[in-house]
C-alpha positions as CSV (number, residue, x, y, z in Angstrom):
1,X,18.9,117.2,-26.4
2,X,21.8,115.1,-27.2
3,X,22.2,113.9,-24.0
4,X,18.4,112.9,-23.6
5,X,19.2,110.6,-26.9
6,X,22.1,109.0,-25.6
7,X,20.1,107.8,-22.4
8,X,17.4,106.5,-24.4
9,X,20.1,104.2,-26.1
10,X,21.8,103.3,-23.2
11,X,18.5,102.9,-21.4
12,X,17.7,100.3,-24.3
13,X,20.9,98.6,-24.1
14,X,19.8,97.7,-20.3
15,X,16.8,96.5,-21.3
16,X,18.2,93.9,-23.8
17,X,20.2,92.7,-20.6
18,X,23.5,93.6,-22.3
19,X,22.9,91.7,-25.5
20,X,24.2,93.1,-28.7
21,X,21.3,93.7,-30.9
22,X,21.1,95.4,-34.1
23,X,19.0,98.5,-33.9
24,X,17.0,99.5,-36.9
25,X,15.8,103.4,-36.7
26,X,13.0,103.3,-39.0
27,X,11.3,106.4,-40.7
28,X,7.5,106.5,-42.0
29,X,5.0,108.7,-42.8
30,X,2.0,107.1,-40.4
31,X,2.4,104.9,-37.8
32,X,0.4,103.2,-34.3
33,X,-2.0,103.9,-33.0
34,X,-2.9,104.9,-36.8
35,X,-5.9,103.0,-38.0
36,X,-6.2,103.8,-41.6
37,X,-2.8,104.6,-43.3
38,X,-2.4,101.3,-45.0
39,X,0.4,99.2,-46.1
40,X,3.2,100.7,-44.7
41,X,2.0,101.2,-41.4
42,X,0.5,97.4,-41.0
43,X,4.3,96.4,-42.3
44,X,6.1,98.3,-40.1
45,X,3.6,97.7,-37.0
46,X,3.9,93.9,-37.8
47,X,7.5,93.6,-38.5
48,X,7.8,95.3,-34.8
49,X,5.4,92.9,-33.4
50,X,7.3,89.8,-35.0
51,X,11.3,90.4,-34.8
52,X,11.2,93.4,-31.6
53,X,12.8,90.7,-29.6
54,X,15.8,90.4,-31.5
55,X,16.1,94.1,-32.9
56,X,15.8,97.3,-31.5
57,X,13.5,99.4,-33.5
58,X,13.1,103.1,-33.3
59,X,10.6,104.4,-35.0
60,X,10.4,108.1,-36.5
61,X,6.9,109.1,-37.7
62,X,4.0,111.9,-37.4
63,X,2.0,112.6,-34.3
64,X,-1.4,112.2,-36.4
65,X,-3.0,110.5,-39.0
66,X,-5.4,113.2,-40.4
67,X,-4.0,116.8,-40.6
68,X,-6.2,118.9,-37.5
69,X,-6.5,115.3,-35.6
70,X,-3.1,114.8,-33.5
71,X,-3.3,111.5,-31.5
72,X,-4.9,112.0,-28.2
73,X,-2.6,109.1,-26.4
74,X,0.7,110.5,-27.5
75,X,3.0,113.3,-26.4
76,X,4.3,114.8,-29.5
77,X,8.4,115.4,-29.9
78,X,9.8,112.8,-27.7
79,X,10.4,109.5,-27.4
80,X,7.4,107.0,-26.4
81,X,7.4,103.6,-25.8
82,X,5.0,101.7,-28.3
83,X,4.6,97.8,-27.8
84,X,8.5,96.7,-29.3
85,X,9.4,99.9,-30.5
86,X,10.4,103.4,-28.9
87,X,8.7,106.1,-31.2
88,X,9.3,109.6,-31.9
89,X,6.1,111.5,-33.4
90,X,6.8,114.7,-34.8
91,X,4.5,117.6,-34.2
92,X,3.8,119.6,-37.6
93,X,5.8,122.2,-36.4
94,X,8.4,120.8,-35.6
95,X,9.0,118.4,-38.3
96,X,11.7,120.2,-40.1
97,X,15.0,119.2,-41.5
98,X,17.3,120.8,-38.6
99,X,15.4,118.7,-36.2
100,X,15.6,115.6,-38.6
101,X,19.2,116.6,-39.1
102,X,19.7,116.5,-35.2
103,X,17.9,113.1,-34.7
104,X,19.6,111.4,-37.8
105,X,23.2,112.4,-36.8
106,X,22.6,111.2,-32.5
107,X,20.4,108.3,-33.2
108,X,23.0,105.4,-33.6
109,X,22.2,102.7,-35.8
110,X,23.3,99.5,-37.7
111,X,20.4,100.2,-40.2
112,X,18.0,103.4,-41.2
113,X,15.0,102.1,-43.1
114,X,12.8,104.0,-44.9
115,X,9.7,103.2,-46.2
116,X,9.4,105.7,-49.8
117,X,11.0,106.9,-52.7
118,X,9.4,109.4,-53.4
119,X,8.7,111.0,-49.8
120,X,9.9,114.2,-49.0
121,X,10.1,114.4,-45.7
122,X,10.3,110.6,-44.5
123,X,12.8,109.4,-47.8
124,X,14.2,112.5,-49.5
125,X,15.4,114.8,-46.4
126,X,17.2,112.0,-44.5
127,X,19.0,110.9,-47.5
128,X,20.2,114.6,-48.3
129,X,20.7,114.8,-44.5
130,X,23.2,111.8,-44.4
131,X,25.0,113.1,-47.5
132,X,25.0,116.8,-45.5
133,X,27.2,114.7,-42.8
134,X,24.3,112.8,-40.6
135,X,25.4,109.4,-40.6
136,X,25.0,108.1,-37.0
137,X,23.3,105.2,-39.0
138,X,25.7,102.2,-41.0
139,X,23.5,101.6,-43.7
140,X,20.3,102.5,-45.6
141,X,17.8,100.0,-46.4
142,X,14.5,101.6,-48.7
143,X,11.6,100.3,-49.4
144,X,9.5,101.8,-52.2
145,X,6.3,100.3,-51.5
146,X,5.3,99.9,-55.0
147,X,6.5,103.3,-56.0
148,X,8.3,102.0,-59.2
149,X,5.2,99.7,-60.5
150,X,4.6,100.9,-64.1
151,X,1.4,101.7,-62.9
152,X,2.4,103.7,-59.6
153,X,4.9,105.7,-62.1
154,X,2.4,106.8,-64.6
155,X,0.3,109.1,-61.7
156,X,2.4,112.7,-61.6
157,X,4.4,110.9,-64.3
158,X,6.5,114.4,-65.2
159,X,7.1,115.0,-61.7
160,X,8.3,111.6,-61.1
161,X,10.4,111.2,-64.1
162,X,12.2,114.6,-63.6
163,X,13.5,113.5,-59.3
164,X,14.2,109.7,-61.1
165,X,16.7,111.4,-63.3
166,X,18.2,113.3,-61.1
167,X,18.2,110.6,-58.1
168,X,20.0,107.9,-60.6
169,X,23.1,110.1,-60.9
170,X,22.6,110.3,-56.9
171,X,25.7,109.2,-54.9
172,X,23.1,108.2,-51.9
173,X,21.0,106.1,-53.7
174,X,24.0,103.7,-55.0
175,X,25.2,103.2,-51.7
176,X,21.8,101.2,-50.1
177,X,20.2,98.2,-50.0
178,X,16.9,98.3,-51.8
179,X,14.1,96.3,-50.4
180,X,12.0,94.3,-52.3
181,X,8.8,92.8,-51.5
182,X,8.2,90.2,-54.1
183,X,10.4,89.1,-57.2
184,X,8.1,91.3,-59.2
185,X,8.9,94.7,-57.4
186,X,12.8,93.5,-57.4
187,X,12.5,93.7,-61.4
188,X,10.8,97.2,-60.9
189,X,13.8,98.5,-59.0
190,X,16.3,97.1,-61.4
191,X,14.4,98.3,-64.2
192,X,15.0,102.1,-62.6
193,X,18.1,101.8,-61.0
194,X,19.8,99.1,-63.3
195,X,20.7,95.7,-62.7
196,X,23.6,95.9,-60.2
197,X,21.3,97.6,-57.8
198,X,21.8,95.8,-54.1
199,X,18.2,94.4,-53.7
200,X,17.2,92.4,-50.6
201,X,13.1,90.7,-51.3
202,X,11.0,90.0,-48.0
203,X,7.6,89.5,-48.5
204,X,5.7,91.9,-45.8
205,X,4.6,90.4,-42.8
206,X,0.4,90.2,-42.7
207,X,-1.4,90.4,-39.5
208,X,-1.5,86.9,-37.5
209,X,-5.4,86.9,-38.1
210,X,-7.6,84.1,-36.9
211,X,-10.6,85.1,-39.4
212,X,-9.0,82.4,-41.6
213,X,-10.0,79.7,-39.6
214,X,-13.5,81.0,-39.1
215,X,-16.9,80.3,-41.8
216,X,-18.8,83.2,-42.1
217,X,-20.2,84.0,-45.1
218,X,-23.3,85.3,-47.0
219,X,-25.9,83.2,-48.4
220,X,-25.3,83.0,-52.4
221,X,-28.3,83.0,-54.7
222,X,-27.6,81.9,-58.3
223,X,-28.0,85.5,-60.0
224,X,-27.1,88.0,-57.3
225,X,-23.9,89.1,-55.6
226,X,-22.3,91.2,-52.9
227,X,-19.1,92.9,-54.5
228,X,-16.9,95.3,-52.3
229,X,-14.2,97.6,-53.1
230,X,-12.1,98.3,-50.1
231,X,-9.6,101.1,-50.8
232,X,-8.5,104.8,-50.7
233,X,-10.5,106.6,-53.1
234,X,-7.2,107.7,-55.2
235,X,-6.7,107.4,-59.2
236,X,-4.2,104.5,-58.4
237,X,-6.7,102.1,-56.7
238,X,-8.5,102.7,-59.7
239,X,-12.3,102.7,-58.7
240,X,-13.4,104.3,-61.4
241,X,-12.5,101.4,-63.8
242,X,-14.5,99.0,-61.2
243,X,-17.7,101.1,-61.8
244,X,-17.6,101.4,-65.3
245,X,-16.8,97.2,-65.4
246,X,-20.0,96.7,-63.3
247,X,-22.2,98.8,-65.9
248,X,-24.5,96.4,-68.2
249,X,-23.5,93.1,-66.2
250,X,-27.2,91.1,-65.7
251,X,-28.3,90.2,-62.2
252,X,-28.7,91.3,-58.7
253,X,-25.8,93.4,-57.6
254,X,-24.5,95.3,-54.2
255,X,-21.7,97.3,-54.6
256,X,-20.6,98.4,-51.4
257,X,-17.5,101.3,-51.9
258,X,-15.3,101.3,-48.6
259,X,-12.5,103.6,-48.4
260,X,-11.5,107.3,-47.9
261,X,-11.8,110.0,-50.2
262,X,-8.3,111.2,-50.5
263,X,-8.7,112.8,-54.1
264,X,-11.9,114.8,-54.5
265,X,-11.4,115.4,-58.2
266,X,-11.2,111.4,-59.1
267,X,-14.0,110.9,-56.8
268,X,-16.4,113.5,-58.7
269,X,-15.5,111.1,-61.7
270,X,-16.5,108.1,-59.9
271,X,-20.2,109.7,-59.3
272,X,-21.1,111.1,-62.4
273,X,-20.1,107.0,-63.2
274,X,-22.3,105.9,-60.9
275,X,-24.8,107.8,-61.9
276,X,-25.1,106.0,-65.4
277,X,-25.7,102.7,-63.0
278,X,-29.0,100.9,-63.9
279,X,-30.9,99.5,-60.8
280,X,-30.1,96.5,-60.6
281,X,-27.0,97.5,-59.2
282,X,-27.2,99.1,-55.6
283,X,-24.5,101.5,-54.2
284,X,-23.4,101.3,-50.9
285,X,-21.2,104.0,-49.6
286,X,-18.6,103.7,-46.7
287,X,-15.9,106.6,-45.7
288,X,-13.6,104.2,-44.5
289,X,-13.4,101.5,-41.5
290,X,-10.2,101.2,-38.9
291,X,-8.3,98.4,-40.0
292,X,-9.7,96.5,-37.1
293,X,-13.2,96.1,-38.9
294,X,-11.7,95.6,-42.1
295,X,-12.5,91.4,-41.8
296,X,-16.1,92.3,-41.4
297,X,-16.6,93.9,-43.9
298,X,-15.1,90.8,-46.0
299,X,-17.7,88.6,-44.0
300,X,-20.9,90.8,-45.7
301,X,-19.5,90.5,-49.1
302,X,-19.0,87.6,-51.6
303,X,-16.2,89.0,-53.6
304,X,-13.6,91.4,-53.5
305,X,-13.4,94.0,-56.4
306,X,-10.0,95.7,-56.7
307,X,-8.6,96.8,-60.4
308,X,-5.3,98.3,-59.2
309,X,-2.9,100.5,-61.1
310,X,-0.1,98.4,-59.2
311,X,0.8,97.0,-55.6
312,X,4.1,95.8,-54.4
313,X,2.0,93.4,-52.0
314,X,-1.4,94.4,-51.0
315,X,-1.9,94.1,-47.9
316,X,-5.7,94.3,-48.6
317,X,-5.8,91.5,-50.8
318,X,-4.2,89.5,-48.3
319,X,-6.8,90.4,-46.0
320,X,-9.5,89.7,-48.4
321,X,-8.5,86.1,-49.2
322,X,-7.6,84.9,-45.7
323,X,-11.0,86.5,-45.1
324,X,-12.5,83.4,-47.7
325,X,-12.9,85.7,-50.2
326,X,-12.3,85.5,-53.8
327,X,-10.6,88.7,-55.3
328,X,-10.7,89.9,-58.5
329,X,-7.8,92.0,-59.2
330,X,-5.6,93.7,-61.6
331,X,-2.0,91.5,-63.0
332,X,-0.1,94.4,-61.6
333,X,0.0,92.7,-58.0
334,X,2.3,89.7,-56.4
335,X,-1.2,87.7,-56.3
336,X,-1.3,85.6,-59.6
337,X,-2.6,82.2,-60.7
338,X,-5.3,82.6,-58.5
339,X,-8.0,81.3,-60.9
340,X,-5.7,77.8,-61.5
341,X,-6.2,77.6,-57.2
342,X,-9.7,79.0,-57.4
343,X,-9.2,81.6,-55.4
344,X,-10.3,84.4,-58.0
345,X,-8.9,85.7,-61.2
346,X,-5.8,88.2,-61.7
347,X,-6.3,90.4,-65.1
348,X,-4.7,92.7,-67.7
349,X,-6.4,95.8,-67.2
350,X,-6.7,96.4,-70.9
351,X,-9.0,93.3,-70.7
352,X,-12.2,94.9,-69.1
353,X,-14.1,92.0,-70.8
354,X,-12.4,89.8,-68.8
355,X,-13.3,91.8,-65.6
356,X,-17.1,91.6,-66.6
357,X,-16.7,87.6,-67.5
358,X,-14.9,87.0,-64.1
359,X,-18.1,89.0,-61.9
360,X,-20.6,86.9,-64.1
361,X,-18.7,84.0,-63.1
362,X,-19.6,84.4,-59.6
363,X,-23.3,85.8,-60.1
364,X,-24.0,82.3,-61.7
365,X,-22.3,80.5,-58.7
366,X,-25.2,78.9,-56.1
367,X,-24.0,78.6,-52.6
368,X,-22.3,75.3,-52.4
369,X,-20.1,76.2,-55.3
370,X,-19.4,79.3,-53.3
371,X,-18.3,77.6,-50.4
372,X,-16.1,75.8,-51.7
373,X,-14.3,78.9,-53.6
374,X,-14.4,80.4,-49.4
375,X,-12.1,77.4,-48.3
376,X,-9.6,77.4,-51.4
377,X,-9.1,81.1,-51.1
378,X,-8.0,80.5,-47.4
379,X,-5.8,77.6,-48.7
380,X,-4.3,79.5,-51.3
381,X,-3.0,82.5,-48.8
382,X,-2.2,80.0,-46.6
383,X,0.0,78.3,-49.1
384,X,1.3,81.5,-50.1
385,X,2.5,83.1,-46.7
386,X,4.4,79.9,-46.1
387,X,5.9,79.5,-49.2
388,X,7.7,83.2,-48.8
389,X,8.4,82.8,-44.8
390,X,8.3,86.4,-44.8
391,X,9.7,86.2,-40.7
392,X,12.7,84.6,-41.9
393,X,13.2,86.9,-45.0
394,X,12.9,90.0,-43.0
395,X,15.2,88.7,-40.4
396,X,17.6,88.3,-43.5
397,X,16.7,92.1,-44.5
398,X,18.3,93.2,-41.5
399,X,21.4,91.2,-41.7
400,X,24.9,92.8,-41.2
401,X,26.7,90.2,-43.0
C-alpha cells in the first residue's frame, strides 16, 4: 500500500509540471459530493475550489453522508480525484486507527489540517497518531469550527470540560497553529488554550453565488410575514427558543422550519412548542434541502430566523443575506451591527423581548420599505466579504514562513 501512496504523490508532482507546491492533507468528517453536512464541508469544498491551483490538497473523509447511504459515485478506500483535490473516503469498516495510522505516516505533507476539536476520529486519533510516531506531515493547523463558543461548550458540557483538561496539558496541542475564523473565535481559543496560543484568523470562503445580484422577493403586506429557520434540528441551533419567541406576536405569520432532525429528543420539545401556537401563525415543515436549493428557499421567505447558541461564521447566514434577506440572529455570531446597516438585528439571547420587537419590526414593514432592507442586506455581505479578503487570508493560513 505504501507504494500505491508514493505514486499518487509523485503522480501529483507531474501534474503541477514540476513546481514546488505546498500540499495540505486535510481531514473531515463529510465531504463532496455531500449535500447537507454544513459548514465544514462548504469551507473545505470552497477553499479547494479557490487556492487548488497553488496547493495540493488531499483530502481524508467518509464515503457517506448518512450512515446506510454510501455515495453511489465513489469507490470507497482509495484515492479519487474530486475537482482540485485527490480524496480518500473511508468505508465504515475500514475507518480505524491502524489504517489512519498507515495513511498519516506515508502521506507527506507541509500541512495536516483538521477541521474539529472535539472529533474523534477526524481530530483526536490523528493527533494521538502523530504523537505515536506518524508525522509524515510538518505541521498541524486545527480549526475548531466554533467548538469553543461559550455557547457550543455548554452542550455535553461535563464531557467537554473533562478532554479540555486533559488536552491543555497535551504536548500536541501546543505544538499547532490554531485557525481562527473571525477575531471573535480567536478570543475563544485563547480563552481555552491561553494567550500564547499560535492563532492564524481566515474568514471561510462563501460560495461565489450570483443570487446576490438577482431581485426576487415576496410581496410584503403591512401585517404579515414569511419567517424561515434554516438549520439542523440540534439544541445548539436553538429552534426551540425561535418557537417560543414567535408565540403571542400579532399578525399573519408563516413559519416555515427547514432542516434535518439530528436530535429526536430536542425535536419532541420543539412540537409540544408548537403545539401551544395560536393560528395565526402557520407551520411549515421541511426535512432538509441539498445546499443547492438552499437560495430558494431564501427567495419564498422575508426574513431569516436563527437564535443560535454560537457560530464561528455561519455559513447560513451568509447565504441568507447575500440571498436579500434580513436575519435575525443571536450576538453569538461574527455578523454584528447589522441593524446600524439595516440588514437585520444581532441579539443577546437573554433578550427574548428584543427577538419579539425585531419580528414586529418587519410585520409592520409594507413592501417598499422591504425592498429597500433586500438591497442593504446584499450590500452589507458584500461589504463584509471584501473587508476580510478571506482568499488572501487563507493563502496566508497555509504559509510556511
Amino acid at each position: 500500500m505504501g507504494a500505491i501512496y508514493a505514486l499518487e504523490y509523485l503522480r501529483h508532482q507531474g501534474e503541477a509540471g514540476g513546481r514546488l507546491k505546498s500540499t495540505i492533507l486535510v481531514m473531515v468528517g463529510n465531504y463532496l459530493p455531500g449535500v447537507r453536512s454544513g459548514g465544514p464541508l462548504r469551507s473545505i469544498s470552497n477553499m479547494v475550489d479557490a487556492l487548488g491551483d497553488e496547493f495540493e490538497f488531499r483530502v481524508i473523509t467518509r464515503d457517506r453522508e448518512q450512515p446506510d447511504q454510501p455515495y453511489a459515485e465513489v469507490t470507497p478506500d482509495r484515492w479519487m480525484r474530486v475537482g482540485k483535490a485527490s480524496v480518500f473516503y473511508f468505508s465504515p469498516e475500514n475507518l480505524r486507527f491502524r489504517a489512519l495510522f498507515g495513511l498519516l505516516s506515508e502521506q507527506h505533507a507541509d500541512f495536516l489540517y483538521l477541521n474539529s476539536f472535539f472529533s474523534h476520529t477526524f481530530s483526536i486519533m490523528p493527533l494521538f497518531a502523530r504523537e505515536m510516531g506518524a508525522r509524515a506531515q510538518a505541521q498541524v493547523i486545527l480549526a475548531p469550527r466554533g467548538e469553543f463558543s461559550p455557547g457550543a461548550l455548554v452542550q455535553s458540557r461535563r464531557k467537554k470540560q473533562a478532554y479540555l483538561s486533559l488536552a491543555t496539558r497535551f504536548p500536541a496541542y501546543r505544538r499547532l497553529i490554531w485557525h481562527a475564523s473571525t477575531q471573535h473565535e480567536e478570543q475563544d481559543i485563547r480563552n481555552v488554550f491561553g494567550p500564547g496560543a499560535l492563532v492564524r484568523t481566515a474568514l471561510p470562503l462563501s460560495d461565489p453565488d450570483p443570487s446576490n445580484e438577482r431581485d426576487e422577493c415576496p410581496h410584503k403586506d403591512r401585517g404579515s410575514i414569511k419567517i424561515v429557520f434554516l438549520g439542523r434540528i440540534v439544541p445548539k441551533k436553538n429552534l426551540l427558543y425561535a418557537i417560543r419567541i414567535l408565540n403571542g406576536l400579532p399578525g399573519d405569520i408563516d413559519f416555515s422550519i427547514v432542516g434535518p432532525v439530528e436530535n429526536h429528543s430536542y425535536w419532541k420539545e420543539c412540537e409540544a412548542e408548537i403545539q401551544k401556537l395560536p393560528r395565526n401563525i402557520r407551520i411549515r415543515l421541511t426535512a432538509g434541502v441539498d445546499h443547492d436549493a438552499v437560495a430558494g428557499v431564501f427567495a419564498r421567505h422575508h426574513v431569516f430566523l436563527f437564535p443560535t447558541l454560537g457560530e464561528n461564521y455561519g455559513h447560513v447566514i451568509y447565504e441568507a443575506l447575500n440571498a436579500g434577506r434580513p436575519v435575525i440572529v443571536s450576538d453569538q455570531t461574527p455578523w454584528r451591527n447589522l441593524a446600524g446597516a439595516n440588514a437585520g438585528f444581532d441579539l443577546p439571547l437573554e433578550a427574548s423581548e428584543r427577538f419579539r420587537r425585531a419580528i414586529e419590526h418587519y410585520l409592520a414593514m409594507d413592501d417598499t420599505a422591504f425592498r429597500q432592507s433586500v438591497r442593504d442586506a446584499k450590500a452589507f455581505v458584500r461589504k463584509f466579504t471584501a473587508e476580510a479578503d478571506p482568499v488572501g487570508a487563507t493563502r496566508a493560513l497555509f504559509s510556511r514562513e
